[in-house]
ZAMARGU-4260 file (C-alpha; in steps of 0.2 Angstrom, whole numbers, plus 5000, padded with zeros to 4 digits):
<rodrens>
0) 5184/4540/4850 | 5177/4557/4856 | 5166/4567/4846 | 5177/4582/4845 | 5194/4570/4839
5) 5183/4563/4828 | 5178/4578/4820 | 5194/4585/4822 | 5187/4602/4832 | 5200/4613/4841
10) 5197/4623/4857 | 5188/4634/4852 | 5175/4627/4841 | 5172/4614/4855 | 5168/4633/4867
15) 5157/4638/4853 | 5146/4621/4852 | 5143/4621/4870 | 5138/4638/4871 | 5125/4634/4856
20) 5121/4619/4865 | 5116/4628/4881 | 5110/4641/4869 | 5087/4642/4873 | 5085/4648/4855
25) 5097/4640/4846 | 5092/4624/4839 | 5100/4607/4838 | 5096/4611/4816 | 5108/4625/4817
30) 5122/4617/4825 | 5121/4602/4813 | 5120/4614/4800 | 5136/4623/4806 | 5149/4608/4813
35) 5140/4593/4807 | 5133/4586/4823 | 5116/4577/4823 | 5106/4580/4839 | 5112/4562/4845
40) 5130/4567/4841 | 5126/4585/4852 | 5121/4575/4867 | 5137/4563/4867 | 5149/4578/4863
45) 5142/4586/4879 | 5141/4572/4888 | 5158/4569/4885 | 5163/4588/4886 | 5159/4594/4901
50) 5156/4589/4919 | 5140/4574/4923 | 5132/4586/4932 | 5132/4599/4922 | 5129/4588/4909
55) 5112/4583/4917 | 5105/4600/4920 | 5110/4603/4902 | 5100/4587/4897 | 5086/4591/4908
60) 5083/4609/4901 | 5084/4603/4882 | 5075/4590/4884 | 5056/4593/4875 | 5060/4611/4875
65) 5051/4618/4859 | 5065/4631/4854 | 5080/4618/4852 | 5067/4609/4838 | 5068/4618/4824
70) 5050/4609/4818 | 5041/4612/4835 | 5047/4633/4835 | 5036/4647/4830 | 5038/4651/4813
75) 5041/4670/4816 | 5060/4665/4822 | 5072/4664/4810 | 5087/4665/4815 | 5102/4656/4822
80) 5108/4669/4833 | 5101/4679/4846 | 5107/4700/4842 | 5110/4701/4862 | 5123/4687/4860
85) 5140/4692/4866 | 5158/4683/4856 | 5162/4669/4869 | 5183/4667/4869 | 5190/4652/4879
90) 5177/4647/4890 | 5176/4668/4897 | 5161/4680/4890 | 5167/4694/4885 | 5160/4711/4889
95) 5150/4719/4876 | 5155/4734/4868 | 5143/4750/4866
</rodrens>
């Protein structure tokens, strides 16, 4: 069973995981915090969400990449979200709004 069946995530939460996912400052902490998903469970749910090569540049990139670690960060970030972040809506970025 996929990982978003199994946790029973609809369209747009599964947008929003990937986008944390791909995410530099977001950590693998904060999305488990959030949906649920250990770091493991991250890695399948993309693996199994979008396209295998895609999939290996995501892996590549977060792989040993001290921000996605919430125990190898700098302690002066504390937050989930960066304020630049724009709403992502059905796989499009919206524009931001001054």
């Amino acid at each position: 069973m996929k990982i978003a069946e199994e946790f029973q995530f609809n369209e747009r939460l599964v947008d929003r995981i990937i986008a944390m996912a791909w995410e530099d400052r977001t950590t693998f902490e904060a999305i488990e915090f959030q949906f649920g998903l250990s770091e493991k469970q991250v890695i399948k749910f993309m693996r199994e969400q979008i396209h295998p090569r895609n999939w290996r540049k995501w892996r590549a990139r977060v792989q040993g990449r001290h921000t996605k670690h919430e125990k190898l960060r700098s302690d002066s970030v504390k937050r989930f979200k960066s304020d630049a972040q724009r709403a992502i809506t059905g796989n499009r970025i919206s524009k931001k709004k001054y």
